[in-house]
Each structure stands twice: as C-alpha cells, then as structure tokens.
N, C-alpha and C positions, 0 to 999 in steps of 0.2 A: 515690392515686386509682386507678392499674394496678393495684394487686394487689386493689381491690374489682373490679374486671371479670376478672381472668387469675390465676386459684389456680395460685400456682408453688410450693408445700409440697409436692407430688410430684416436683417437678424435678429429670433428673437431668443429666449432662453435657451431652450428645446435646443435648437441651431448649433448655440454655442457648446451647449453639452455635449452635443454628437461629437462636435469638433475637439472638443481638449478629450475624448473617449478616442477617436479615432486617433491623436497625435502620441495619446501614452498606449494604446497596441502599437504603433509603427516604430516606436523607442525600445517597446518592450523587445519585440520582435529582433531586433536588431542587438543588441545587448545578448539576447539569448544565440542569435545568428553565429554573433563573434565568439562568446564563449565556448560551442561547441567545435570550432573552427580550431580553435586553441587546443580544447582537449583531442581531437584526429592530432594537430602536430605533435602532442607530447607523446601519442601514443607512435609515431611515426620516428622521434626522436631517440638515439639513445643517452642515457643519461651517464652524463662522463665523470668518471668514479676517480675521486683526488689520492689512492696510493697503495693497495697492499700488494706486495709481489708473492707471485706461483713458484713454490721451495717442491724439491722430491722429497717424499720420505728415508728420514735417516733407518737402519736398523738401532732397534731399539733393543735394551738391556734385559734382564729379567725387574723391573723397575714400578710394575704394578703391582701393588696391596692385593694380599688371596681376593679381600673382601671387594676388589673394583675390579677382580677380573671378567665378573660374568657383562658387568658393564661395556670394560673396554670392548670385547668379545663382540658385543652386540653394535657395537661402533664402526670397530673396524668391517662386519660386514657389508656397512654401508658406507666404507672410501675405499677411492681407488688409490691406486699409489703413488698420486702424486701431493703436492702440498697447491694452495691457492696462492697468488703472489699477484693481483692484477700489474697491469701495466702503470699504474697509478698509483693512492693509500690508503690507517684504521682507525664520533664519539660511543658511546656507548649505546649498545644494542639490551632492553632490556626486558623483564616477568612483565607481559599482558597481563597479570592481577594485580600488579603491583601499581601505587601512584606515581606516576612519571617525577613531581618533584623531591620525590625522596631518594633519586638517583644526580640529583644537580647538586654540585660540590661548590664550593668557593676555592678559586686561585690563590685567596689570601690565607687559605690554612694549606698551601700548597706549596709555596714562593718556589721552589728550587724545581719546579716541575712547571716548563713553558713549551710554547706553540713556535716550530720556525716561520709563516709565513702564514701570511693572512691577505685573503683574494676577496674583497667585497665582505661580507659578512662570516665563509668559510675559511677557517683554521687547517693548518695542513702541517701533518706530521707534529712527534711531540721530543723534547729532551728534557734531559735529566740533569742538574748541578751534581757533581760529584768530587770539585775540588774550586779552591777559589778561582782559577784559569782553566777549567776543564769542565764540560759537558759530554754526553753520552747518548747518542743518539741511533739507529738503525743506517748503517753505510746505504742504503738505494733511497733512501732520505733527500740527497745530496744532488739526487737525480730526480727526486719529483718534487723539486722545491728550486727555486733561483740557485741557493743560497751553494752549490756546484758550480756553476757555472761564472759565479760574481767573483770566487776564490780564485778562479783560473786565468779571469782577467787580471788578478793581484787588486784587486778590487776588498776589502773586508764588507763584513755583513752583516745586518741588522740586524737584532731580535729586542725582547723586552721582556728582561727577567725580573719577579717581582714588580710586576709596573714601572720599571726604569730603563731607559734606554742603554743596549750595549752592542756591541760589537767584534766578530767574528771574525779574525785572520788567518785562519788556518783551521784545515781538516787532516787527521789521519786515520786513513781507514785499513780495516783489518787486513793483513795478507792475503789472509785465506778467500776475501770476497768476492764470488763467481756466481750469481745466480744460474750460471749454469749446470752447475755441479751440486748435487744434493749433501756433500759434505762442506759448504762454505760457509763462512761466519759474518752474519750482517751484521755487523758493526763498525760504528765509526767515534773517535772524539774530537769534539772542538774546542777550539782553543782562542778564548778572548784576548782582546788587547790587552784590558788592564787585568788586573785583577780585583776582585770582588766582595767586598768585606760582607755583602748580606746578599741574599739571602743565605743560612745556613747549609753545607752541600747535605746532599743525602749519603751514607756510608756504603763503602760496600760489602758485601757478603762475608763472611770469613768462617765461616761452615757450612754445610752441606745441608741442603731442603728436601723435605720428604715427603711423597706421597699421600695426601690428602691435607696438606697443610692448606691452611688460608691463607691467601695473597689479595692486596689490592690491587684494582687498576685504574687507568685515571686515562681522561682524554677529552677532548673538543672538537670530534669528528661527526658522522655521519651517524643517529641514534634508528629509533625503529624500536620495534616488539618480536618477543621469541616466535609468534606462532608466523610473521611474513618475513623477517630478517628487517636488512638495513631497509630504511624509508625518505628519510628528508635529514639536510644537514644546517642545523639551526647557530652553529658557533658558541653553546653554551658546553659550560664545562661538566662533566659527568665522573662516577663514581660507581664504581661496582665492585663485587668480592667473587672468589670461588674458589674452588678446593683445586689440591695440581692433581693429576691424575698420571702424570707419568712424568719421571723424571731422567733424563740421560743425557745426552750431546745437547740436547734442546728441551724447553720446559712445555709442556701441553696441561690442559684443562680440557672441559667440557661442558656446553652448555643443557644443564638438566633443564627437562620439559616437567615442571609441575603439575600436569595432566594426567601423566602416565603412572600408575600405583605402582609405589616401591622407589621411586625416583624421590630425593630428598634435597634439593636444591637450595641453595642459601635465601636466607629473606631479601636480599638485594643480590640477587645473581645475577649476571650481565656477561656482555663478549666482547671483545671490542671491534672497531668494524673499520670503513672508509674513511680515510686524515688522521687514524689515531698513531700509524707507523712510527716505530721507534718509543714508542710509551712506555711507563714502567709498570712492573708487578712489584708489590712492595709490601714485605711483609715486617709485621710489628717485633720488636727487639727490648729486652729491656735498659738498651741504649736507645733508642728510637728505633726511626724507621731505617730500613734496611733493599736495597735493590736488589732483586734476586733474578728480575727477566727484564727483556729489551721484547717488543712486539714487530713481530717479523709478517705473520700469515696467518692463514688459516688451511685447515686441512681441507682438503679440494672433496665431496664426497660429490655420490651418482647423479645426481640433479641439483648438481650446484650451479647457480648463476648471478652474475655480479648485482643483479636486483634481489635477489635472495638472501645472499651473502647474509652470516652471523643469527640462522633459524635455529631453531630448538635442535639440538644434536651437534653444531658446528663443535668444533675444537678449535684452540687456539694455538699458534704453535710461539712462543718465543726465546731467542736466544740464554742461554744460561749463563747468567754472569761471571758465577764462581768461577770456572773454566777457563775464562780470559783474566783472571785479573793481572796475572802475571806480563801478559804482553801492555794492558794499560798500564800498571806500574811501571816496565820500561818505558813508555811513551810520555806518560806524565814526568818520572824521573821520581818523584815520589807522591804518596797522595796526603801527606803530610805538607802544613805550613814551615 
C-alpha cells in the first residue's frame, strides 16, 4: 500500500537513509508520547494501599526508659492523637544507607511465619504458627483478605505454610475487636483442618518485654526507604530489627532517622508498612524464638499520608501478646500437644 502513494524506483542511498531516520523519529516519538501519557495517569491515579488500619491512641503507662524520654517527647509533638489503620494493609520499609538486599530474609529460616493471600505478585497480611492447629493473625486481616468472607460461606481457606498446602476452617476473633474504639484488641486465631506436624510453632511469651529491647519483624508487603516512606510492593520477603520504645496495652517502636546526630538506629532498622498486617515482633529466647507483638498500625503523625506511610519518625504500634494469652489458651484449649 506505501509504495502506491511513495515511488521509491528512483531511490537511492541518501533516500533510503532519510527514510529509516524519519520512521525511527516517528516510533521514537510515539513510544515517548505513550509513556508520558502513562506517567499523567499514575499521577492522576491513587494507589490502592493492600491493609493497615487507623487505631486511637490508647493512654499510656509510665512505660518509657528516663533515657528515651527526651525522644518520645520530641515524637509525640509530631502525632496527633489518633493511630493510622488505612482502609486496607503492612513489606518492610527500610535505612537509605543501608543495601536493600541485606533486608531480604528467606521463608525457609522462617517456616511458621506465612502470607494469607496472594493477588498477582502482592502478598497481603502475615500469620504466625503458634500451635500445631492454631495461627495468630491481626482480626481486620479477615476483612482485607478473602479469607473472611470464604469462612462465612462455610467454605475453608487456603494458605501455604512452609511451602505446603493447608487449609483454614475457622476463625476466632478477639472479643474485644472494634476498630472503633481505641481500647479494642486486633486479634484473631485460626484454626486448620488438620493438624501440622512442621513447621515447628513459634512460642509464646511468658514474661514481660522491656523497653529498649530488640525485636524482630518480618513481612512481604509494601518496602520503600526512611527518608519517602512506603514505595512499591515487590512480594519479596523482608527482615528488619528495632528497639520497643514503649511498652503498655500495646507494643510501639520508632523508626530512628540516621541523619539526625544523637539518633542511634539499629544497622538493619526497618518499620513495617502496607501487606505486613498482622506480622510478628519476635524476639530471641534462650528457647528460641518468642512472639511478643501482632502488627496492627501505625501512629497517624501531622503530615501523614498513605504515600508516605513508614518515613523516618513513624512509630509502629502492635498488639501485645502477653496480655492475651490467657483468652488464646482458652480458645486453643491448650497450647500444648
């Protein structure tokens, strides 16, 4: 059909040169057209955040170290009084100085610690093994993940612990859970078919955590850097440490800024951010490992926004496990085989 509109039977080099110069400008062109096309929509779009729910602030005990008051201090005058909780959920957020892959964990030094629900490449929400038939998970989990809605059919539910397929017939979730009340407890446990000879569960608490202790946390959610917050959510699994900074109804941290002199942040300090919901803190025992928090939110401060979420300053807030073990013991019936 070109060469009835364009006699190239006289063509000579020169000719043809112009022509493959003029058809890769009209490609280039084009290619450039549509990509900046794309960047107006994303900026036009908003980007839909997979789960951390907005908690109020509980009062809190006298529960900070002399030595972290002048910190908290300078915290608190940058939140307001509520907590972050989006509509949605929290991988790890982590040190701009630091190399991104020395925050990537392996699942397989992790077994009893899995993802409920997987959307394309994005992992959403996280549970914890804490008996051969019982998991522990964050209660509004259950609401931003199928895996609520499939139990209510009488339907059970997927997941895959240690790389093995299992399945979920029942949830119970805490009395107390009301996100509308800033005294409620996000928790929930579920409860497998069978029961599960591996991985081994993780333990729970059975004394009391203190203020500036090291905790781990774990997740496969939404990562990013301290100095923008959350960024892109890649479905790799992440690893990060920090100190607790206040200890009472509920467990908090803080994410120290390495820039600012006097601030002493861990070599891998991290927060956790969007998909991590319901994750553990998990500190070291000379039994093993030990569950000591559930990941509920974040503290909502002055210029917080869900593109932000988990910057230098955020605090993290999560359930305290020791607190509840007494209602999961009645629920489990024991946490013994």
């Amino acid at each position: 059909m070109l060469a009835r509109l364009i006699d190239t039977s006289n063509w000579g080099s020169q000719e043809w040169l112009a022509a493959v110069l003029l058809a890769f400008i009209i490609v280039t062109m084009g290619v450039v057209l549509r990509r900046l096309v794309g960047i107006w929509q994303l900026t036009k779009t908003r980007r839909k955040a997979p789960n951390l729910r907005p908690l109020r602030r509980r009062s809190s005990g006298n529960s900070v170290a002399p030595s972290d008051r002048n910190k908290q201090g300078r915290l608190l005058l940058l939140m307001s009084v509520t907590l972050l909780v989006s509509g949605q959920s929290q991988g790890i957020i982590i040190r701009h100085d630091m190399a991104p892959n020395l925050y990537e964990a392996r699942a397989s030094d992790h077994p009893a610690v899995f993802f409920l629900e997987q959307q394309g490449r994005r992992k959403i929400c996280v549970a914890t093994l804490i008996h051969s038939r019982w998991a522990i998970t964050a209660a509004h989990c259950l609401e931003e993940t199928a895996l609520g809605k499939t139990l209510d059919r009488g339907e059970s539910f997927e997941v895959r612990v240690a790389n093995e397929s299992r399945r979920i017939d029942a949830a119970k979730i805490h009395p107390l859970y009301n996100q509308q009340l800033a005294t409620d407890v996000d928790i929930a446990l579920l409860h497998f078919e069978e029961s599960l000879s591996f991985p081994r569960p993780i333990s729970l608490p059975d004394k009391a955590v203190q203020v500036g202790q090291l905790v781990q946390l774990l997740g496969w959610g939404f990562t990013g850097q301290g100095v923008t917050g959350r960024d892109y959510d890649d479905g790799r699994f992440r690893q990060a440490h920090n100190r607790l900074t206040a200890v009472d109804t509920r467990l908090r941290f803080a994410f120290d800024d390495p820039r600012i002199i006097g601030n002493t942040p861990e070599a891998l300090e991290g927060m956790p951010s969007l998909g991590d919901s319901g994750g553990p803190a998990l500190i070291s025992t000379e039994f093993g490992e030990s569950l000591v928090g559930i990941v509920v939110g974040e503290l909502k401060g002055a210029e917080f926004s869900e593109e932000t979420q988990g910057q230098y300053g955020a605090v993290a807030v999560y359930e305290h496990v020791l607190l509840h073990t007494t209602w999961i013991a009645s629920v489990i019936g024991s946490l013994e085989e």
